[in-house]
Backbone as a chain_set.jsonl record, in Angstrom:
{"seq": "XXXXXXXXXXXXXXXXXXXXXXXXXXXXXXXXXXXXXXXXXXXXXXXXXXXXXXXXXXXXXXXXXXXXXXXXXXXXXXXXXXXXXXXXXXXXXXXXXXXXXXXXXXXXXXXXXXXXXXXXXXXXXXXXXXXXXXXXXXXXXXXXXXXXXXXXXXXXX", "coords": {"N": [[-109.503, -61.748, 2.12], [-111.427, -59.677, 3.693], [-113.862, -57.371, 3.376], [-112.851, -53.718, 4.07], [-113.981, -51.01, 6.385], [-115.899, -48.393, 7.041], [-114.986, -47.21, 9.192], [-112.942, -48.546, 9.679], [-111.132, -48.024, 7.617], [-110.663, -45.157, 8.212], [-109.574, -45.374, 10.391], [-106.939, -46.225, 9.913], [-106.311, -44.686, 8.26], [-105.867, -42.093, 9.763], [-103.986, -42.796, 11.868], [-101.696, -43.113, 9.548], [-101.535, -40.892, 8.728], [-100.614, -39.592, 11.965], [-98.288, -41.192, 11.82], [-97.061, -40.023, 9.757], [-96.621, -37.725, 10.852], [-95.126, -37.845, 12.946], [-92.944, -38.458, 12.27], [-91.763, -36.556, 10.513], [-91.163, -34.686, 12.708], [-89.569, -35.835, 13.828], [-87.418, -36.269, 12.252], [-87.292, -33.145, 11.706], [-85.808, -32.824, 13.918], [-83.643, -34.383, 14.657], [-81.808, -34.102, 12.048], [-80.767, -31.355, 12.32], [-79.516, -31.601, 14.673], [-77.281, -33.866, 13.708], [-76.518, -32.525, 11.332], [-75.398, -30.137, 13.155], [-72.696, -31.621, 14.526], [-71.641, -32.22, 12.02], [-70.717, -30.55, 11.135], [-68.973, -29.149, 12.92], [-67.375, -31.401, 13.134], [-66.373, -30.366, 10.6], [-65.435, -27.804, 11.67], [-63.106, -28.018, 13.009], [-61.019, -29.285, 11.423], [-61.088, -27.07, 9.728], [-58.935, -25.631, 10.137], [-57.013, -22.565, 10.819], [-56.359, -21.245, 8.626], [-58.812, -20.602, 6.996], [-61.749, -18.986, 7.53], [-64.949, -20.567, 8.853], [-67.263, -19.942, 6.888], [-65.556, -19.34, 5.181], [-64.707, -21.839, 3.831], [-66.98, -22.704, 3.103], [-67.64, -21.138, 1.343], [-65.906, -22.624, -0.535], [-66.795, -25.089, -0.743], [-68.89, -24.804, -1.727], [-68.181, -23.178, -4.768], [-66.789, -25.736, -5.363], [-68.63, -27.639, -6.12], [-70.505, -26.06, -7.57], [-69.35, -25.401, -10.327], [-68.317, -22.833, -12.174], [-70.325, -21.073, -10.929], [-71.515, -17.937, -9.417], [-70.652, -14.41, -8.031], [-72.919, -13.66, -6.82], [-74.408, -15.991, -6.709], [-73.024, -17.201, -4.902], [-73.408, -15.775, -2.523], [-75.969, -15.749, -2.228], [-76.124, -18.321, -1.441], [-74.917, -18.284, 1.239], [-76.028, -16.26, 2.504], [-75.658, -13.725, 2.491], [-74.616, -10.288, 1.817], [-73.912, -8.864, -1.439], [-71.679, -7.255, -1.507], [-69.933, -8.893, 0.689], [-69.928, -11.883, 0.203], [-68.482, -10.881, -2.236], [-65.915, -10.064, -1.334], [-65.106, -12.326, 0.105], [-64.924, -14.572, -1.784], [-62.767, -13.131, -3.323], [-60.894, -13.228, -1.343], [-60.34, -15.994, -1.088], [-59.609, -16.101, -3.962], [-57.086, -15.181, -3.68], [-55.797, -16.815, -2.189], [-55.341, -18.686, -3.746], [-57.601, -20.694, -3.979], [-59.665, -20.671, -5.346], [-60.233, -19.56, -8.528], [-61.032, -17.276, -10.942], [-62.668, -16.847, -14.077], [-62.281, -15.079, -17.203], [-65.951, -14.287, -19.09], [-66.511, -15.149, -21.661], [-68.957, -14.419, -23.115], [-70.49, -12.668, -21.381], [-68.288, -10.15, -20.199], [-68.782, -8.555, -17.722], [-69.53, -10.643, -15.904], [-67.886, -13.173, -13.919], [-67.119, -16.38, -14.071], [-66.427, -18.81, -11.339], [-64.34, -21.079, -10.01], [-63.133, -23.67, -8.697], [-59.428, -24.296, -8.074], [-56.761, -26.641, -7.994], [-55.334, -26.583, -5.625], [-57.854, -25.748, -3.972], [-58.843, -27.974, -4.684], [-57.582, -30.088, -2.842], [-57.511, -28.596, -0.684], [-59.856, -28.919, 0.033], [-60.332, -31.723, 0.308], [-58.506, -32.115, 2.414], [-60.157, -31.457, 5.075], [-62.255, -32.58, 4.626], [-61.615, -35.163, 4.582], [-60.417, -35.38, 7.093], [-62.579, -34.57, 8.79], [-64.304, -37.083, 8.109], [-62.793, -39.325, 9.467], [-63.299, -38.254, 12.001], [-66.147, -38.287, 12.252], [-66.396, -40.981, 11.413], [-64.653, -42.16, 13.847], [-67.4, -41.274, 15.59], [-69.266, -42.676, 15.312], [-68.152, -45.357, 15.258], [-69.044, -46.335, 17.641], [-71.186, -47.848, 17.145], [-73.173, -50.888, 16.333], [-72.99, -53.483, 14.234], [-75.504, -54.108, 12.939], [-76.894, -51.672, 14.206], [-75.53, -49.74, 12.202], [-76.107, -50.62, 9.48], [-78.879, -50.099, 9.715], [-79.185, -47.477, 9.977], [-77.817, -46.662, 7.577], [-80.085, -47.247, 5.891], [-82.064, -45.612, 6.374], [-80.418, -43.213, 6.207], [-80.202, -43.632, 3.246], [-83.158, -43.522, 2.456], [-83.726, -40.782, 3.245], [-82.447, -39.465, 1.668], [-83.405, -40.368, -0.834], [-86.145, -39.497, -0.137], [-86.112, -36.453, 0.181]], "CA": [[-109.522, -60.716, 3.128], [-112.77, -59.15, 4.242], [-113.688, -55.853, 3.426], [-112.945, -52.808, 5.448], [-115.64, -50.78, 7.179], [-115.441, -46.834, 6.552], [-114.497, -46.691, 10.278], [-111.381, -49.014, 9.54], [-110.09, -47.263, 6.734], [-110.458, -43.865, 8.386], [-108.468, -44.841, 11.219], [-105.994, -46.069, 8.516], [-105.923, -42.876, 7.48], [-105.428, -41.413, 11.139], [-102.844, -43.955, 11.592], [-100.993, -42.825, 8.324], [-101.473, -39.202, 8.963], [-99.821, -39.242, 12.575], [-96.836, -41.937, 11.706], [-96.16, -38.727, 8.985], [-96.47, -36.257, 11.68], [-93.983, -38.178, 14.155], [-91.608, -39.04, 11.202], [-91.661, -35.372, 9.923], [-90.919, -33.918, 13.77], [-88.197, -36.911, 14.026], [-86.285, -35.16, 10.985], [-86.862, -31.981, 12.095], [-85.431, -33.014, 15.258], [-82.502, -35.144, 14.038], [-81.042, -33.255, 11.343], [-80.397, -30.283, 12.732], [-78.201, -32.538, 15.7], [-76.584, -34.327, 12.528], [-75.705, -31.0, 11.11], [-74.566, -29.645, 14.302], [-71.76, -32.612, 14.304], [-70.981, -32.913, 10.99], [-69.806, -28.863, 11.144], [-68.158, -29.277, 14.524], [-65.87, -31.914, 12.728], [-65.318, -29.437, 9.502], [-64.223, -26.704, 11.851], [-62.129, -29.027, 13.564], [-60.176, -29.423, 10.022], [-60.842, -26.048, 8.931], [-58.317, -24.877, 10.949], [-56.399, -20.766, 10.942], [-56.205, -20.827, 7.121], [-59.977, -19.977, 6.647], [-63.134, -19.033, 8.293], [-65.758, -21.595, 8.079], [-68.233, -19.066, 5.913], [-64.996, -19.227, 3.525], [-65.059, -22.908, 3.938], [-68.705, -23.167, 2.763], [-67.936, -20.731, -0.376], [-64.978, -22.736, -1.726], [-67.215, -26.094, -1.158], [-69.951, -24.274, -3.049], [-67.924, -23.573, -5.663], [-66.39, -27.035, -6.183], [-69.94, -28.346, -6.191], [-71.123, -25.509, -8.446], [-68.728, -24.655, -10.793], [-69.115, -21.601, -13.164], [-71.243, -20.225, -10.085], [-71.146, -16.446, -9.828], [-70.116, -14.239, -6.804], [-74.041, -13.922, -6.648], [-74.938, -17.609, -6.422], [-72.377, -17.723, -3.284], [-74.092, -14.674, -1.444], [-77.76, -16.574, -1.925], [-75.936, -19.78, -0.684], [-74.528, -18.225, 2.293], [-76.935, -15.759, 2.665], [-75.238, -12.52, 2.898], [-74.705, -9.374, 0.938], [-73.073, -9.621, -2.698], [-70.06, -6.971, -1.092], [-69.211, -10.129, 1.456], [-69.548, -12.379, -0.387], [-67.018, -10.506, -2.845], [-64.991, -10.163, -0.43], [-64.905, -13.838, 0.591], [-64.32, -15.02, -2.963], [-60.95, -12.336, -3.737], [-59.625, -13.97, -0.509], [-60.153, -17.635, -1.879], [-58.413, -16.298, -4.994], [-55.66, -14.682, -3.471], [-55.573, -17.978, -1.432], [-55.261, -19.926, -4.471], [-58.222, -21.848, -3.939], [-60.614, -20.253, -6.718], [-59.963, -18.576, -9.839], [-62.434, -16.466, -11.79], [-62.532, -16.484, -15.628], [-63.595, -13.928, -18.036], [-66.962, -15.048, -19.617], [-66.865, -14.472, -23.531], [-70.496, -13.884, -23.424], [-70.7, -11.202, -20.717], [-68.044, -9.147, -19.942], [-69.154, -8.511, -16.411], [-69.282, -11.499, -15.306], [-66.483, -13.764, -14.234], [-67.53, -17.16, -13.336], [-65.993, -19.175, -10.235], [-63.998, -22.325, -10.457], [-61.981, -24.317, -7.683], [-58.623, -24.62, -7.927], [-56.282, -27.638, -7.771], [-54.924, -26.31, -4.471], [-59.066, -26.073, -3.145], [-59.418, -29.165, -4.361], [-56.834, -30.657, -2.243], [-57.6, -28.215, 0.506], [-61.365, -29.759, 0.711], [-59.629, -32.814, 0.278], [-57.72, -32.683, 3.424], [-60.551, -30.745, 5.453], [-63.388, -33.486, 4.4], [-60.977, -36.128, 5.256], [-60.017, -34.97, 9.26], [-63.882, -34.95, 9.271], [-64.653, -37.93, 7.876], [-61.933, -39.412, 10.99], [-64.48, -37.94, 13.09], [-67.234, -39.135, 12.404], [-65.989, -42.714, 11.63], [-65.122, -42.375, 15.434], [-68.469, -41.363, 16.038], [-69.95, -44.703, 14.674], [-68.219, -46.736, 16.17], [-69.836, -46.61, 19.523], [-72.607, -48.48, 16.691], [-73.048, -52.399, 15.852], [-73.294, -53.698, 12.527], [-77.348, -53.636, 12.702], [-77.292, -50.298, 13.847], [-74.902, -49.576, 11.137], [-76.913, -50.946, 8.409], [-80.343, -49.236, 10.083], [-78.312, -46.211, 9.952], [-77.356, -46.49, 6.324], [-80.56, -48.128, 5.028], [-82.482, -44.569, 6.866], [-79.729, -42.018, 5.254], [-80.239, -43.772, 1.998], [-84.067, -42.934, 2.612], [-84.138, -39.461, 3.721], [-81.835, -38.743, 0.447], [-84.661, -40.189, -2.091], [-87.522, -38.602, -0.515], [-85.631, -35.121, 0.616]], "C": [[-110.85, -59.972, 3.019], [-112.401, -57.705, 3.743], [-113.516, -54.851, 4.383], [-113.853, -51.676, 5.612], [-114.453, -49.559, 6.805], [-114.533, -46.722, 7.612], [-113.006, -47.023, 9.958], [-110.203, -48.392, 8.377], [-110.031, -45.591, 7.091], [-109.668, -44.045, 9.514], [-107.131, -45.448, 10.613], [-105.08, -44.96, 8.578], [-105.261, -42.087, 8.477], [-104.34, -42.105, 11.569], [-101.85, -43.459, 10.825], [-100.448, -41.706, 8.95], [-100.109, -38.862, 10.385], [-98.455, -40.171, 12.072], [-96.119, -40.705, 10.409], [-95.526, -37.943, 9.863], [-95.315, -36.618, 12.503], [-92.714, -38.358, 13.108], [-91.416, -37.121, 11.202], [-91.197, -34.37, 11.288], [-89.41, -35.039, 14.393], [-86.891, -36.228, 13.193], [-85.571, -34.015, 11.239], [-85.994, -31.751, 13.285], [-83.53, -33.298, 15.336], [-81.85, -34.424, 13.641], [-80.365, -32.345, 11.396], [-79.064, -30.567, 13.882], [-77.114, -33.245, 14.627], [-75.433, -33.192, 11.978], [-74.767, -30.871, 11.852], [-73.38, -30.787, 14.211], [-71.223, -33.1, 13.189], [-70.033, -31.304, 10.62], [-69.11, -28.79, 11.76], [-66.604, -30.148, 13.683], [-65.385, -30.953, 11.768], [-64.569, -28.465, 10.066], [-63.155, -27.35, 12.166], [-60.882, -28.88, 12.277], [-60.021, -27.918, 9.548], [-59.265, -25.287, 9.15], [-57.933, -22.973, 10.816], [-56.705, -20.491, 9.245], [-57.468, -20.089, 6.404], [-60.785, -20.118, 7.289], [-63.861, -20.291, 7.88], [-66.832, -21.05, 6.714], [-67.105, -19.256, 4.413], [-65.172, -20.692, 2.955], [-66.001, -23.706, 3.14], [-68.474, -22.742, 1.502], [-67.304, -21.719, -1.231], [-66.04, -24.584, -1.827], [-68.676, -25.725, -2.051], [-69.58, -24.148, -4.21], [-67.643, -24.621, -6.862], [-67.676, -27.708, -6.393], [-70.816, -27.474, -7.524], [-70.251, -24.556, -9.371], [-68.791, -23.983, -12.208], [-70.157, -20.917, -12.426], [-70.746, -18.84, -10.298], [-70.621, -15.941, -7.97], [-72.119, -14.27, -6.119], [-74.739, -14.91, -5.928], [-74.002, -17.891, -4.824], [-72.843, -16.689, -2.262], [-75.329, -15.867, -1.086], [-77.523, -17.623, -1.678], [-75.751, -19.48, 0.675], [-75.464, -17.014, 2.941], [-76.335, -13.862, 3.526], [-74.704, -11.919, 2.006], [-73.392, -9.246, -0.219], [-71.879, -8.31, -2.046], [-69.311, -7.897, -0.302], [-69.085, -10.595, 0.94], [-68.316, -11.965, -1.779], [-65.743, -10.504, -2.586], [-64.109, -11.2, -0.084], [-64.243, -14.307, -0.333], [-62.53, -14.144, -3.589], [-60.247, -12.478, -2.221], [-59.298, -15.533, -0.942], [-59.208, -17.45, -2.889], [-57.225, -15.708, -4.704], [-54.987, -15.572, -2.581], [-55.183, -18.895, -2.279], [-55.838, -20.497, -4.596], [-59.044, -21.892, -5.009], [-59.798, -19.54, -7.626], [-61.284, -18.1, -10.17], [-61.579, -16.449, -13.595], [-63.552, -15.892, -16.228], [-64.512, -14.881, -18.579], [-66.587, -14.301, -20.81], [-67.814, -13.873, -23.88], [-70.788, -12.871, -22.719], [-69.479, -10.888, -19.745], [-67.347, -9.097, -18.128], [-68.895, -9.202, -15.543], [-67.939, -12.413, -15.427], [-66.735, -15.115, -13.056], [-66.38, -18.07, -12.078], [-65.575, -20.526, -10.108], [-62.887, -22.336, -9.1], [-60.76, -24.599, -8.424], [-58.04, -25.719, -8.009], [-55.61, -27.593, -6.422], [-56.482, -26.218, -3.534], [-59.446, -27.329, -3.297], [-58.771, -30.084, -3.166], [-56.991, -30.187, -0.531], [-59.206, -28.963, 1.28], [-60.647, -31.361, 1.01], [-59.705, -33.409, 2.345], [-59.072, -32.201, 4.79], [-61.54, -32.097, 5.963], [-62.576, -34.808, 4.585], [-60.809, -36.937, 6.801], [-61.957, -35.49, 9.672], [-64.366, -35.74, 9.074], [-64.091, -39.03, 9.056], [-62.751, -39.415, 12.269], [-65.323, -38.791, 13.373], [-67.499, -40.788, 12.264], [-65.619, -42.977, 12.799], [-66.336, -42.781, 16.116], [-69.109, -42.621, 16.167], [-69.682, -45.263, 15.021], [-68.289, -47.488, 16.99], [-71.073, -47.905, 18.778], [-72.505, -50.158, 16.609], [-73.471, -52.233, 14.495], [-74.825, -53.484, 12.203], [-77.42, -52.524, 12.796], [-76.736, -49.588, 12.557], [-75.607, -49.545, 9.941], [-78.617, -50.502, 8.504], [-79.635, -48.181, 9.675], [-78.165, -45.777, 8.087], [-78.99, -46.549, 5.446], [-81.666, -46.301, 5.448], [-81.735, -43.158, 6.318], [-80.153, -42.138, 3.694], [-81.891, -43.153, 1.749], [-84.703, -41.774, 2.63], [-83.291, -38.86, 2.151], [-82.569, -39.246, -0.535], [-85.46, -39.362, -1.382], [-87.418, -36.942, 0.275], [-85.048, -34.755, -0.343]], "O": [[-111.189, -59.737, 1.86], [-111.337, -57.089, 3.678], [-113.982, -55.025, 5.509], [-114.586, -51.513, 4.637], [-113.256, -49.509, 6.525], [-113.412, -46.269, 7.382], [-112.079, -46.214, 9.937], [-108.974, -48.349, 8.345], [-109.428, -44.825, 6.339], [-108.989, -43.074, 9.847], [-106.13, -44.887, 11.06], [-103.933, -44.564, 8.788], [-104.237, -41.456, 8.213], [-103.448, -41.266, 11.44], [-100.837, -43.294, 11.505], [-99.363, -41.528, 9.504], [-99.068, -38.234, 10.189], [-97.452, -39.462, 11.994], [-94.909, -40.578, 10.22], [-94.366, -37.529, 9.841], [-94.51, -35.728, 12.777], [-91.548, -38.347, 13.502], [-90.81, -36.622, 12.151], [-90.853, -33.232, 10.967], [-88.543, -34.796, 15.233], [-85.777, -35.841, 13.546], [-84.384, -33.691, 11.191], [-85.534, -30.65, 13.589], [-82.596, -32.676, 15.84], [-81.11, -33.823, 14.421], [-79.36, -32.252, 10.691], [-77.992, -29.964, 13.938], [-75.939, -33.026, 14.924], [-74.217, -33.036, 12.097], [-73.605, -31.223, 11.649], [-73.055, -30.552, 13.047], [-70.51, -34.102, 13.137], [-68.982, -31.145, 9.999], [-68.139, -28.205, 11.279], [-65.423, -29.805, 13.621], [-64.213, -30.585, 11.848], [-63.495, -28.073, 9.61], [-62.162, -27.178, 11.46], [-59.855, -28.247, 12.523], [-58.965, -27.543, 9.037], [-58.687, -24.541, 8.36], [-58.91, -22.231, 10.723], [-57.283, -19.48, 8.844], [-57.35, -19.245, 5.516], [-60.929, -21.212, 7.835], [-63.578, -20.965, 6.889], [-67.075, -21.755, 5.735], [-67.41, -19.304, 3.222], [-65.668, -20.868, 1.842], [-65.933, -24.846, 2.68], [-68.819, -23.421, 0.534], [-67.721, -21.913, -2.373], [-65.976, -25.216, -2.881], [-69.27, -26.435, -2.863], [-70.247, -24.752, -5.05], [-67.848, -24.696, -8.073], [-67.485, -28.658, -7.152], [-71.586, -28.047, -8.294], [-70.295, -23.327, -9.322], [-69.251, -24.539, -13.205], [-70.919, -20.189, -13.062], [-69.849, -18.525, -11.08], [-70.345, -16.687, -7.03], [-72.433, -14.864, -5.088], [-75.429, -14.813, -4.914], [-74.339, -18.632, -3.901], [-72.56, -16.91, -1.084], [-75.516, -16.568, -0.091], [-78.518, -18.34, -1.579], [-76.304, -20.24, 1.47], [-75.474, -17.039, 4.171], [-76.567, -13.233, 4.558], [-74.17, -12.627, 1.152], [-72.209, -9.465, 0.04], [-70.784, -8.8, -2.321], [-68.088, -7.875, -0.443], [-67.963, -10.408, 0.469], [-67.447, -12.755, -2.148], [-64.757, -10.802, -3.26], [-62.883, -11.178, 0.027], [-63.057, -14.57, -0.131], [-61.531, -14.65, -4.099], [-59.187, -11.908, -1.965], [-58.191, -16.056, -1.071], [-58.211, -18.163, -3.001], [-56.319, -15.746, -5.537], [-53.849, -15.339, -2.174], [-54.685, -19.93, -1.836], [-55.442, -21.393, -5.341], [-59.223, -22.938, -5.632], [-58.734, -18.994, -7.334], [-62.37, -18.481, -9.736], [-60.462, -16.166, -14.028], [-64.78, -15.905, -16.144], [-64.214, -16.073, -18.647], [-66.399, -13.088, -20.903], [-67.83, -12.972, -24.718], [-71.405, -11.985, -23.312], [-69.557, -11.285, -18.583], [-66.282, -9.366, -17.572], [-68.256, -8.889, -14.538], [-67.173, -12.51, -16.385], [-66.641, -15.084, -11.829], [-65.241, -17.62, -12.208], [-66.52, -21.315, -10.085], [-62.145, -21.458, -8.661], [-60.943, -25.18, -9.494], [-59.001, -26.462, -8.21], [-55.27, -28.706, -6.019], [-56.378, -26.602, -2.369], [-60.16, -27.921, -2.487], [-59.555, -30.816, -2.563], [-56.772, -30.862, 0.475], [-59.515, -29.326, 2.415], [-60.622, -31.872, 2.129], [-60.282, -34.219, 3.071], [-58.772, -32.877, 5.775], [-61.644, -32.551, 7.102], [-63.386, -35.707, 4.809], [-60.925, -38.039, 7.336], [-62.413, -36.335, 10.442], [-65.37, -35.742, 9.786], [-64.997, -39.647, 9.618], [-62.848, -40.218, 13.197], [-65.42, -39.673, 14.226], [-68.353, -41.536, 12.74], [-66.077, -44.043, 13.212], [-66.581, -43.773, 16.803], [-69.343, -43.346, 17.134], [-70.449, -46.14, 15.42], [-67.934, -48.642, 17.226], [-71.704, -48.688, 19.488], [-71.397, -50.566, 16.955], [-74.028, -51.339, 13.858], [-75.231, -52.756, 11.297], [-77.895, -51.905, 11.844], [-77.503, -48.881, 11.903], [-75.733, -48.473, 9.35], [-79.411, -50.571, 7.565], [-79.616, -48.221, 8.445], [-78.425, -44.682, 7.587], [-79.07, -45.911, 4.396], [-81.99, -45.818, 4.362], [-82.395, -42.155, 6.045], [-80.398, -41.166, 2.979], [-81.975, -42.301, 0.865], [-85.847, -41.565, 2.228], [-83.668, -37.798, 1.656], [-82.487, -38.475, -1.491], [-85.612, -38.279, -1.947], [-88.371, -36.368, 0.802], [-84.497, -33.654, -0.349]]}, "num_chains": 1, "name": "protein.A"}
């Protein structure tokens, strides 16, 4: 193979640069529609029993457990009296518990339930229903584009 000329490796480069820029405005584009439809099915499931904001804390918890009431404000992004709030309805829901910490006192870290687990359970189930609907407007190629592009965006995201 011949060498390449400055010109050819700078439009390379220009080449490179925009197939980032269109990928990186594809994402931004996407994802956010993804989202939007993958929430749509959780309310769907959530149903009367809990808001979706509570929704979000008790799958924060089960994902981060020994979190604080703290760590579920700066997930959901609202002030540590709501979020307090949120969490002593989960536990009077059954879905969380809090246990004393030995080491401080104060704190009283945040653990799912066997009744939240079951409640994500059934929640992340209905929505899973969904969206296995969704799909199957797809063919097996798109299917496997589909998969081989999720698996993608979850290494380099």
């Amino acid at each position: 193979m011949p060498p390449r000329s400055r010109r050819q490796v700078a439009a390379a480069a220009d080449s490179h640069a925009q197939a980032l820029d269109d990928c990186a405005a594809a994402v931004m584009d996407t994802v956010p529609a993804a989202m939007d439809a993958l929430r749509h099915a959780m309310r769907r499931h959530v149903g009367d029993e809990m808001s979706v904001p509570q929704f979000r804390s008790l799958n924060y918890v089960a994902q981060h457990a020994g979190c604080s009431i703290g760590d579920v404000a700066s997930f959901l992004g609202v002030t540590m009296p709501t979020a307090s709030a949120m969490a002593e309805r989960l536990v009077r829901a059954g879905l969380v518990e809090t246990r004393a910490d030995a080491a401080d006192r104060r704190r009283s870290p945040l653990h799912i339930t066997v009744a939240g687990h079951a409640q994500l359970r059934r929640i992340r189930g209905g929505a899973h229903v969904d969206l296995t609907r969704a799909l199957a407007a797809c063919n097996p190629e798109e299917l496997a584009t589909l998969q081989a592009g999720l698996q993608l965006i979850r290494r380099v995201l």
